[in-house]
N, C-alpha and C positions, 0 to 999 in steps of 0.2 A: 708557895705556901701550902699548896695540896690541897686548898678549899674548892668546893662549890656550893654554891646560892642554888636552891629550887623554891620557886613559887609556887603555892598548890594552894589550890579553891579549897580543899577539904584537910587540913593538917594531920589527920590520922592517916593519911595516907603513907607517911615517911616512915612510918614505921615497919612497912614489908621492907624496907630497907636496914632495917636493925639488923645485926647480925652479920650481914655479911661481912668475908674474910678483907675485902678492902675499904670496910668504913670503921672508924676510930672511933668517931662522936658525932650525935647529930645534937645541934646544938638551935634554937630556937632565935631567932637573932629581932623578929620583926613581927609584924602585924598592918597591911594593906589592904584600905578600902578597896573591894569589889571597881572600884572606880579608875584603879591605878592601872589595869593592865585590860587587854583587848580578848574581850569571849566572840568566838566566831566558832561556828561548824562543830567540829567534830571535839573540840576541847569543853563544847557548853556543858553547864551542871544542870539537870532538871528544874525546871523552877527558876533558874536567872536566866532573864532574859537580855540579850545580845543591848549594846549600850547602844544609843542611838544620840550622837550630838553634833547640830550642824560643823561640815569644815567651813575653817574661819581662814587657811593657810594657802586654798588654790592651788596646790599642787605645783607641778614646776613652773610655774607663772610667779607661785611668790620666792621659790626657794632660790631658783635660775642655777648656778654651777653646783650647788649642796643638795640638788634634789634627789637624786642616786642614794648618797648615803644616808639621807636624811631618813629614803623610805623605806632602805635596807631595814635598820633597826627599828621600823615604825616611829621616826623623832615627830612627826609629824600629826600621827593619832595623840601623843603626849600634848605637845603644842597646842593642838584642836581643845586640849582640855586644862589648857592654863599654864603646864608644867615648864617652864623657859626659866628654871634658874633664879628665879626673881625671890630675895630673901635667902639668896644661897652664897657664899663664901668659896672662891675657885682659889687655890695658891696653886701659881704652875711655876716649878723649877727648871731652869732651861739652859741656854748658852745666850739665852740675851732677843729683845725684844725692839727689834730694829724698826725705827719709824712707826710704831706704834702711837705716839705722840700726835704724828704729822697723819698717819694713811685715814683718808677716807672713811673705808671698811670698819675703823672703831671710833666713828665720830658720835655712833650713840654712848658708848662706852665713857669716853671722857668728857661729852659734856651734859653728864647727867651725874658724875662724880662716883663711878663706882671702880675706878680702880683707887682701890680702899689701902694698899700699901706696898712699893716698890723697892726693891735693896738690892743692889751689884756686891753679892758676896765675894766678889773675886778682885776687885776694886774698893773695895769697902768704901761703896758712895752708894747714893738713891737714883743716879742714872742708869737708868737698866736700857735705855733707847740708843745708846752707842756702843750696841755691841751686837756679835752676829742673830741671824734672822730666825735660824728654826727657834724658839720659841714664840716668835711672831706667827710662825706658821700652825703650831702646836693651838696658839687662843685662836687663831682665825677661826679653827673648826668647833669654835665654842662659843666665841664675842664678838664675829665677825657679822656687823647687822647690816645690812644696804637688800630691802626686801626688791625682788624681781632679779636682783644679782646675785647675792650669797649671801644666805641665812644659815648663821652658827646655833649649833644641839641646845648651849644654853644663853642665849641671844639679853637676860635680862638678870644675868647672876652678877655678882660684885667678883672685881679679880685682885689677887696677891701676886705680885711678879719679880719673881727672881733669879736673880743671876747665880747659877751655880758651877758652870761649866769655862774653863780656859783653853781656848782652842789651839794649839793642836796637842800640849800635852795635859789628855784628862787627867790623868791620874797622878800621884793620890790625893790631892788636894782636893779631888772634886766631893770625895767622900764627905772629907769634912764643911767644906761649904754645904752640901746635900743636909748633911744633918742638921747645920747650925739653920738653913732654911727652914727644917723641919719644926724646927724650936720656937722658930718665928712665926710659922703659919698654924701654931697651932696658940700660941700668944695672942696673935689677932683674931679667932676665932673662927680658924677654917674650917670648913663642913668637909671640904672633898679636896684631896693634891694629888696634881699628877707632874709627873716627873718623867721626861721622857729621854 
């Protein structure tokens, strides 16, 4: 899609960017408290001062296999500050969501009732749990919560799970299962889809 997202403290700043021969449009999309993103060192504005809020998460004590990725993208300064998903809508399109039901790893997930809606577009049923696994693997790194063992990015959001993919031949059917998913997560009120 050729886009890119810049964050900037100061929004007049995007404008030395006008002009140039490889930008189209710069387009305004948001507006984020001071609170959303991490001032350290050399990025700090005069005058704001560096956030200061206890960790709540322990480090790889709490994350245990997810701690790597968790602190690649700072998921963990997020976390420290509330951010886990909670009040958020995930629909993830997949090949199917194996043992989901049954595994451990999403025992907060289901019995706290936030997988909010499930459909096998490829079966045309709501068992999305007999069928293959990378989409299982796809939410683990999202709604997989067992703290000291694996702590998923957003460990407290509500999931949409569907079946998009017929293994071994995808295409072209998966298109349209893909869309009609599309129609559906955005019917139930999805914030974010990922589709992998």
């Amino acid at each position: 899609l050729n886009y890119v997202v810049i964050l900037l403290t100061d929004s007049s700043k995007i404008l030395a960017l006008a002009g140039e021969p490889y930008i189209d449009t710069i387009i305004r999309v948001g507006y984020y408290s001071p609170g959303l993103y991490k001032m350290t060192g050399e990025n700090e504005e005069p005058g704001n001062a560096p956030l200061t809020t206890a960790k709540t998460t322990s480090g790889e004590a709490y994350y245990g296999a997810t701690y790597n990725q968790t602190k690649m993208v700072n998921g963990d300064y997020l976390h420290d500050r509330g951010y886990k998903g909670e009040g958020m809508l995930i629909a993830i399109l997949d090949d199917g969501f194996y043992q989901v039901n049954t595994n451990r790893f999403f025992d907060s997930l289901r019995t706290s009732g936030r997988i909010a809606d499930a459909h096998n577009f490829v079966k045309n049923t709501d068992d999305v749990y007999d069928a293959p696994g990378h989409g299982t693997r796809c939410l683990s790194t999202m709604a997989a919560y067992v703290p000291g063992e694996y702590v998923g990015a957003a460990p407290l959001a509500s999931y949409a799970l569907y079946v998009t993919e017929k293994q071994p031949e995808d295409q072209p059917l998966d298109m349209d299962n893909m869309v009609a998913a599309l129609e559906r997560a955005d019917s139930v009120g999805a914030d974010v889809i990922s589709a992998s």
